[in-house]
C-alpha positions as CSV (number, residue, x, y, z in Angstrom):
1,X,130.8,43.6,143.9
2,X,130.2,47.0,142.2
3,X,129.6,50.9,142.8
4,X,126.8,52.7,143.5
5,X,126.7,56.3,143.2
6,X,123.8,59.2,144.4
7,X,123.9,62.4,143.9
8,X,121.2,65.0,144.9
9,X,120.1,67.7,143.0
10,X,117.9,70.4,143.7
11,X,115.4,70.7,140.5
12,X,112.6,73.0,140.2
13,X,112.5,74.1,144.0
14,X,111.9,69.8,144.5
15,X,115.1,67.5,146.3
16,X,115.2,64.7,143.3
17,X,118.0,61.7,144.2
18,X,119.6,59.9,141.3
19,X,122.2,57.6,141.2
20,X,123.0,53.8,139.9
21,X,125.0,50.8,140.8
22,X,127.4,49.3,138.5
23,X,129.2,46.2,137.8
24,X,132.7,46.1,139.2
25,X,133.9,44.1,135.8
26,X,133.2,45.0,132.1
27,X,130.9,42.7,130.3
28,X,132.2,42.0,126.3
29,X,128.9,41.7,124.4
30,X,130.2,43.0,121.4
31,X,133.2,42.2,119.5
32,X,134.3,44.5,117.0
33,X,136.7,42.8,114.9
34,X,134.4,40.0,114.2
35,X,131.2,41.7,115.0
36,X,129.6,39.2,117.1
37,X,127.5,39.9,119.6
38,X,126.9,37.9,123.1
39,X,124.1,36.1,124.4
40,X,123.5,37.2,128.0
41,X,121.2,36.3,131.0
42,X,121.3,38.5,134.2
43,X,118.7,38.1,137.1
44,X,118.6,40.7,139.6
45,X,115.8,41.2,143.2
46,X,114.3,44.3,143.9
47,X,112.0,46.4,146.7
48,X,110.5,49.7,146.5
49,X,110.4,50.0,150.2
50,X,107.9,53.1,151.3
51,X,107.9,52.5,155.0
52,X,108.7,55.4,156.9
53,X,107.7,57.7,153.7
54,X,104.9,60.7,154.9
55,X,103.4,59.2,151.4
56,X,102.9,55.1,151.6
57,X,101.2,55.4,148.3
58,X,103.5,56.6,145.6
59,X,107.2,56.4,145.0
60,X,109.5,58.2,143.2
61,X,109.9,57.6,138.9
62,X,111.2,54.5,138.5
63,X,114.5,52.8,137.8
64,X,116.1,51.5,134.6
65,X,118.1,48.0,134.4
66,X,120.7,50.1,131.2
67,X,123.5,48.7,129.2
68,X,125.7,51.3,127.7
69,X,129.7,52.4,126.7
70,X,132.5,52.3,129.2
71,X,132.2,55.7,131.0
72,X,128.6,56.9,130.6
73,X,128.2,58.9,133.3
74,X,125.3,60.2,135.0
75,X,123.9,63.4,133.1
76,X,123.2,67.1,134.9
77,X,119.5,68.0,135.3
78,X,118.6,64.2,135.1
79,X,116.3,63.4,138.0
80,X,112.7,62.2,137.7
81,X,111.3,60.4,135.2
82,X,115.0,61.0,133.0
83,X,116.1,58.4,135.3
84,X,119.3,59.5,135.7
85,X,120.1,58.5,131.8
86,X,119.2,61.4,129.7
87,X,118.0,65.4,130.7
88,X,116.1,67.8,128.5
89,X,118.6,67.5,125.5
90,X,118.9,64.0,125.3
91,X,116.1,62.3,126.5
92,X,114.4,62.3,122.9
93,X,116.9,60.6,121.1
94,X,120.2,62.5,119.5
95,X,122.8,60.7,117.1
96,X,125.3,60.6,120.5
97,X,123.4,58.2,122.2
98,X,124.4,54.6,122.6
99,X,122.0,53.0,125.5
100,X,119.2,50.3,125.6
101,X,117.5,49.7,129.0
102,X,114.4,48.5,130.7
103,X,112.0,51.0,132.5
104,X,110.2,49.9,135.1
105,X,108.6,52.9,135.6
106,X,106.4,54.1,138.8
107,X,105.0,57.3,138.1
108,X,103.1,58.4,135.7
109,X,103.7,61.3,132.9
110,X,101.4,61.7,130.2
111,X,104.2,63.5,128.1
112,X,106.5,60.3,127.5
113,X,104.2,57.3,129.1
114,X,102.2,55.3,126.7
115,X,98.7,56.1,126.0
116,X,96.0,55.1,129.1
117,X,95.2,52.9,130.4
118,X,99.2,51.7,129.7
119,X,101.2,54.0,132.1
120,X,102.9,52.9,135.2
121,X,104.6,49.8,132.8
122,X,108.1,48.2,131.9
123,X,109.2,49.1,129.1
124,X,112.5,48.5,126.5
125,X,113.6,51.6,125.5
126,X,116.9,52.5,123.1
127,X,118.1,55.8,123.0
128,X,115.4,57.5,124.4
129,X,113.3,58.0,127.1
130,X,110.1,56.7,125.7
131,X,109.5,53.5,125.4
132,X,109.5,51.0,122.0
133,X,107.7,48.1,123.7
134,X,105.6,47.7,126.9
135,X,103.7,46.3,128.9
136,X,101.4,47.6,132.2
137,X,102.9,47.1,135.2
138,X,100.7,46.8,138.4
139,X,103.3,47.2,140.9
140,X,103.4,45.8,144.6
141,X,105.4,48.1,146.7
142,X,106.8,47.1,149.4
143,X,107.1,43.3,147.9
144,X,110.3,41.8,146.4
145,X,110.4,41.3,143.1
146,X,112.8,38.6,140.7
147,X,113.5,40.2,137.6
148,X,115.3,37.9,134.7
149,X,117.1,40.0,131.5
150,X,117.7,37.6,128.5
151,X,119.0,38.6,125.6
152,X,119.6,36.3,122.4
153,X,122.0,37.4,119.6
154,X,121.0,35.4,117.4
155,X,117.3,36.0,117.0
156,X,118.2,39.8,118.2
157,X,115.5,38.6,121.0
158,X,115.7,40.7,124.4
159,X,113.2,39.5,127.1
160,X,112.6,40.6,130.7
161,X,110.3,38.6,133.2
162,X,109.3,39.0,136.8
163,X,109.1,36.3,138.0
164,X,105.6,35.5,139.8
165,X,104.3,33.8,143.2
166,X,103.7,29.4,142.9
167,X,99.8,30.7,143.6
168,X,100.0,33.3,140.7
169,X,101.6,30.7,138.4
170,X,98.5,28.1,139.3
171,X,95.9,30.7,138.8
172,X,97.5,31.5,135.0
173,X,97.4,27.9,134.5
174,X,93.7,27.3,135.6
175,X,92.6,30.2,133.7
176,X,94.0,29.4,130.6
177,X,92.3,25.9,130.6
178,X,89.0,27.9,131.2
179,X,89.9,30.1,128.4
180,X,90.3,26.8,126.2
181,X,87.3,25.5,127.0
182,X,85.3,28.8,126.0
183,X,86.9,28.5,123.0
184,X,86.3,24.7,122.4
185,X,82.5,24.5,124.0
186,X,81.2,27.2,125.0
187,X,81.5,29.6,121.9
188,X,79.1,30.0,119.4
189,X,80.9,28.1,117.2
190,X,84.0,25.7,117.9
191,X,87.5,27.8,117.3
192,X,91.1,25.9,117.3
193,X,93.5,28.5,118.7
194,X,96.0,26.9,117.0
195,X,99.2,28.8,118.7
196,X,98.5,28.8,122.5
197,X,102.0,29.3,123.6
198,X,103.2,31.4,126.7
199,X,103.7,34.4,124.7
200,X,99.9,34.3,123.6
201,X,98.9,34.7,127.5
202,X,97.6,38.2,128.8
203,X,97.7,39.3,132.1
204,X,95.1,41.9,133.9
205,X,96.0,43.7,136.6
206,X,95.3,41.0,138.9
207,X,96.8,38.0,137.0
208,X,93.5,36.9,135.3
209,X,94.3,35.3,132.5
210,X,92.7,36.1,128.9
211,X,94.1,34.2,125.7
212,X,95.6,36.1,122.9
213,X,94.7,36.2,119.3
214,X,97.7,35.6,117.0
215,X,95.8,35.7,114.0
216,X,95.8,31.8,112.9
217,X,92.8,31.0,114.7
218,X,90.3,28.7,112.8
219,X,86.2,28.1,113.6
220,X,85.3,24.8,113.4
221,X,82.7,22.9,111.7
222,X,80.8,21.5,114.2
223,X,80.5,17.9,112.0
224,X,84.1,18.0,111.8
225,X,86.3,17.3,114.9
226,X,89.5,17.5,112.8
227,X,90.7,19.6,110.3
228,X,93.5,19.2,107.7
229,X,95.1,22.9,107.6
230,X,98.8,23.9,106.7
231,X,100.8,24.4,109.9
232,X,101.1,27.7,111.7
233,X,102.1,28.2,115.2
234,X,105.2,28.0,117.4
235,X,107.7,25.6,117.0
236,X,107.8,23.7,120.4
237,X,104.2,24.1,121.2
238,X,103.2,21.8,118.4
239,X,101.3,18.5,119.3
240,X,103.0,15.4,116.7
241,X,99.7,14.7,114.4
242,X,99.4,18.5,113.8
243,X,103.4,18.9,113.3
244,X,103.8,16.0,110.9
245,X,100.4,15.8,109.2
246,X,98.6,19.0,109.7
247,X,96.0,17.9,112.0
248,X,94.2,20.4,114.2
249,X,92.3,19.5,116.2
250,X,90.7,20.6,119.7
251,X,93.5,17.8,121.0
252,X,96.4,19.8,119.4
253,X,95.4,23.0,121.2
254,X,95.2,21.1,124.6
255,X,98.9,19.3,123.6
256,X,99.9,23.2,123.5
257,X,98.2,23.6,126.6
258,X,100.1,21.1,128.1
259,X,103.9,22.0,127.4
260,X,102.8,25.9,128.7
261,X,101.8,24.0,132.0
262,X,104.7,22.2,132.1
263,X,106.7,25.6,131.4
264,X,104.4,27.8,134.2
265,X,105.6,24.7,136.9
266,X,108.8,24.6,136.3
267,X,109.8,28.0,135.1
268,X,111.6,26.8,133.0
269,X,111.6,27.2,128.9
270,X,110.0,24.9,125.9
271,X,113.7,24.0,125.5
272,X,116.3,23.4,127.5
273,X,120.6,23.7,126.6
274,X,121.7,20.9,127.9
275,X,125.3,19.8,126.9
276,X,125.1,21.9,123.9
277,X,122.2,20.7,122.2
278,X,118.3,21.3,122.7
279,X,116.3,19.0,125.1
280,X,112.3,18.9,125.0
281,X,110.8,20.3,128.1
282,X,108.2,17.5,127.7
283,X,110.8,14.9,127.4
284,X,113.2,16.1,130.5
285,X,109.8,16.3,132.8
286,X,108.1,13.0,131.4
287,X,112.0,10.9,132.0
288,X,111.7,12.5,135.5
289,X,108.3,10.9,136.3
290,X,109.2,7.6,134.9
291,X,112.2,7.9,137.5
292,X,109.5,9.1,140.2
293,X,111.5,12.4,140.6
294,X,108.6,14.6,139.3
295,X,109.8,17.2,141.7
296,X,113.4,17.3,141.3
297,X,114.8,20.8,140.7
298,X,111.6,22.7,141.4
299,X,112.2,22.9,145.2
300,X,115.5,24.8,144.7
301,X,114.5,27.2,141.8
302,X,111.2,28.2,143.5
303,X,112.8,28.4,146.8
304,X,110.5,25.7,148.3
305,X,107.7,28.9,147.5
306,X,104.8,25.9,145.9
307,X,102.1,24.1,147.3
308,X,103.8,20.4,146.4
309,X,100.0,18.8,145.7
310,X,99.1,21.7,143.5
311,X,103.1,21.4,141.9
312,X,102.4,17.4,141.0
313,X,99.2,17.7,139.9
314,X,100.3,20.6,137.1
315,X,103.3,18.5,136.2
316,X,101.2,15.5,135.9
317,X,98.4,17.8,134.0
318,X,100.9,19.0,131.6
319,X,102.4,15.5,130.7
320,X,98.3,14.0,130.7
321,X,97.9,17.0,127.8
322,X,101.0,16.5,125.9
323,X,100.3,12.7,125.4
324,X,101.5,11.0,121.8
325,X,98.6,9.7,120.7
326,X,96.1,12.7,120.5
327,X,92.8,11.2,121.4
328,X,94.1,10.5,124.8
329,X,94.4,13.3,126.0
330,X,91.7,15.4,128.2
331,X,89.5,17.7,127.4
332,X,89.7,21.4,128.4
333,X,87.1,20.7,131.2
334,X,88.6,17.5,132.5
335,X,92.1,20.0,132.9
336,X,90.0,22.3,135.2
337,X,88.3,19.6,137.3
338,X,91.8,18.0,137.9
339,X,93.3,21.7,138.5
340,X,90.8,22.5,140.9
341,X,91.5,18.6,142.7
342,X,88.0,17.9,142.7
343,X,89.0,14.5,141.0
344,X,91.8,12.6,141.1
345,X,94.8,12.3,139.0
346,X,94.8,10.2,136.1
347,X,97.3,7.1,136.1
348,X,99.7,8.0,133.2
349,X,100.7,5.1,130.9
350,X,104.9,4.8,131.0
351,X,104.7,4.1,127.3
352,X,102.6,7.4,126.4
353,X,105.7,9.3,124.9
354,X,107.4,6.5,123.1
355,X,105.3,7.5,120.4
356,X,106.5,11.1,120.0
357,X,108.3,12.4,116.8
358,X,110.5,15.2,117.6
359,X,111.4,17.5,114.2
360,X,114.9,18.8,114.3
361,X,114.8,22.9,114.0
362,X,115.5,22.9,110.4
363,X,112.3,21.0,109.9
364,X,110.5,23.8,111.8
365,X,111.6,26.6,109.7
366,X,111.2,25.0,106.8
367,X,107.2,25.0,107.1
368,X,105.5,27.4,104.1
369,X,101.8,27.7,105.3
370,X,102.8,30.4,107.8
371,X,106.4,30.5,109.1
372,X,106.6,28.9,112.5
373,X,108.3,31.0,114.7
374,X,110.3,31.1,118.2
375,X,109.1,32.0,121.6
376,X,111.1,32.8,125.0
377,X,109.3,31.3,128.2
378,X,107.2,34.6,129.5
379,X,107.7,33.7,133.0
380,X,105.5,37.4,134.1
381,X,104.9,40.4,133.1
């Protein structure tokens, strides 16, 4: 239970409605005797709803998800694309203001959106109106939308994801494998990706999936089918061989492959706090198959919203990809056929992860080739 509060003001000859709804309780995320901060997770639904608007096409500026002092009230003059946080003497940033929010903005303004094509976007904004990161934001109006905030003191990491439809979520999955395999087989010359994690996959406007560059992509010699290379990527994402003995291979980029699958089905992070200490998503998924549970959980969290066939054969594709021993597992095109059930599912050994050496987080930081680094599960856009 909370507030919400309107107001309606009457700005350049134009009726503008601002207003907010607020948490009946204070939230302490900061303490200032000791200075520690709080992690936090908050997961909120919205609909822009136009029915009944003369205009079905456009809606009003937007609305910002804030966190600010006790007391911050709602500005004069601060309707439109102020967002009810800031007016013409605040909105670029003075020393008096302490807010961070998310924009999910809905209109566009040249003067304070990115740069085209980036306009209508979400964005993470502190102390100002413009935004410091961003991302396009093809919005769906009229459609509800699951929003997750996450914020991590002790990286300093603040996330927010919309969470997307089971049919989206397979179509990011299958195109990923089909970005793999242009990379492994159907580029001029073999590349290891080398970091394909959730983070590294783009989104167009209409969920096509492209694969980003991170930088520690490698060509391959088309003798060689391995290569011995210092480690670089994302701790969690690594396959064991390439971990422990710096072997990359075209089998260590489909191992990463395999825990983002097993992230996209389940919604769920690389890992998992369980009782106060980190669990592999590979492991928790792979002991729930052995038990024949494969689907446990995923009913509830994506409200029954999956096709189950398409749900088991991910799971299974994931857990196929993310096998021990690294020339067992598929190649990029035997993911797609599988994906698009034009063969059947592979029989999975119940020994395949016995095998698996799982380095302790101190043992992941403590790589020198390039630092391996952390990565939230990007569970939209």
């Amino acid at each position: 239970m909370g507030t919400i509060e309107l107001k309606t003001v009457d700005e350049l000859g134009a009726r503008n409605r601002v207003g907010r709804a607020t948490y009946v309780e204070l939230l302490h995320l900061w303490d200032s005797a000791t200075e520690i901060l709080a992690d936090f997770t908050t997961r909120f639904t919205f609909t822009i709803d136009l029915k009944g608007c003369r205009d079905t096409t456009t809606g009003s500026d937007g609305f910002a998800f804030y966190l600010a002092s006790v007391g911050y009230e709602i500005p004069p003059n601060s309707a439109g694309y102020n967002l009810g946080l800031f007016n013409i003497t605040t909105r670029g940033g003075v020393p008096g203001n302490q807010i961070v929010f998310f924009e999910f903005d809905t209109w566009e303004n040249p003067d304070i959106d990115p740069p085209p094509p980036v306009q209508k976007h979400i964005g993470i904004n502190n102390n100002n109106i413009s935004s410091l990161a961003y991302v396009s934001w093809n919005l769906d109006y009229n459609r509800t939308q699951n929003v997750v905030i996450i914020y991590n003191a002790t990286t300093k990491d603040l996330a927010v994801f919309l969470t997307l439809t089971w049919n989206v979520r397979y179509k990011i999955a299958l195109g990923l494998a089909s970005a793999i395999h242009y990379l492994h087989e159907d580029a001029e010359q073999c590349v290891l990706h080398r970091d394909i994690k959730s983070a590294n996959v783009l989104l167009d406007e209409d969920f096509s999936t492209r694969l980003g560059d991170s930088g520690v992509a490698k060509l391959v010699d088309p003798l060689l089918g391995t290569q011995m290379t210092g480690v670089v990527g994302t701790y969690g994402y690594l396959a064991p061989e390439y971990f422990n003995h710096g072997r990359a291979s075209k089998e260590s980029d489909i191992y990463s492959f395999g825990v983002v699958a097993l992230e996209i089905a389940r919604g769920r992070r690389t890992y998992l706090d369980n009782e106060g200490y980190h669990v592999p998503l590979v492991k928790w998924v792979w002991e729930l198959y052995v038990a024949g549970d494969i689907l446990n959980e995923a009913s509830e969290r994506l409200k029954m919203e999956f096709h189950e066939s398409e749900m088991i054969c991910l799971l299974i594709v994931g857990l196929w990809c993310t096998h021990s021993i690294d020339r067992e597992r598929p190649k990029a095109g035997q993911v797609i056929k599988v994906l698009q059930l034009e063969v059947p599912l592979p029989e999975l050994p119940h020994d395949m992860h016995e095998y698996i050496v799982n380095p302790t987080h101190g043992q992941a930081n403590s790589i020198q080739s390039q630092p391996v680094t952390s990565s939230l599960y990007n569970g939209g856009r």
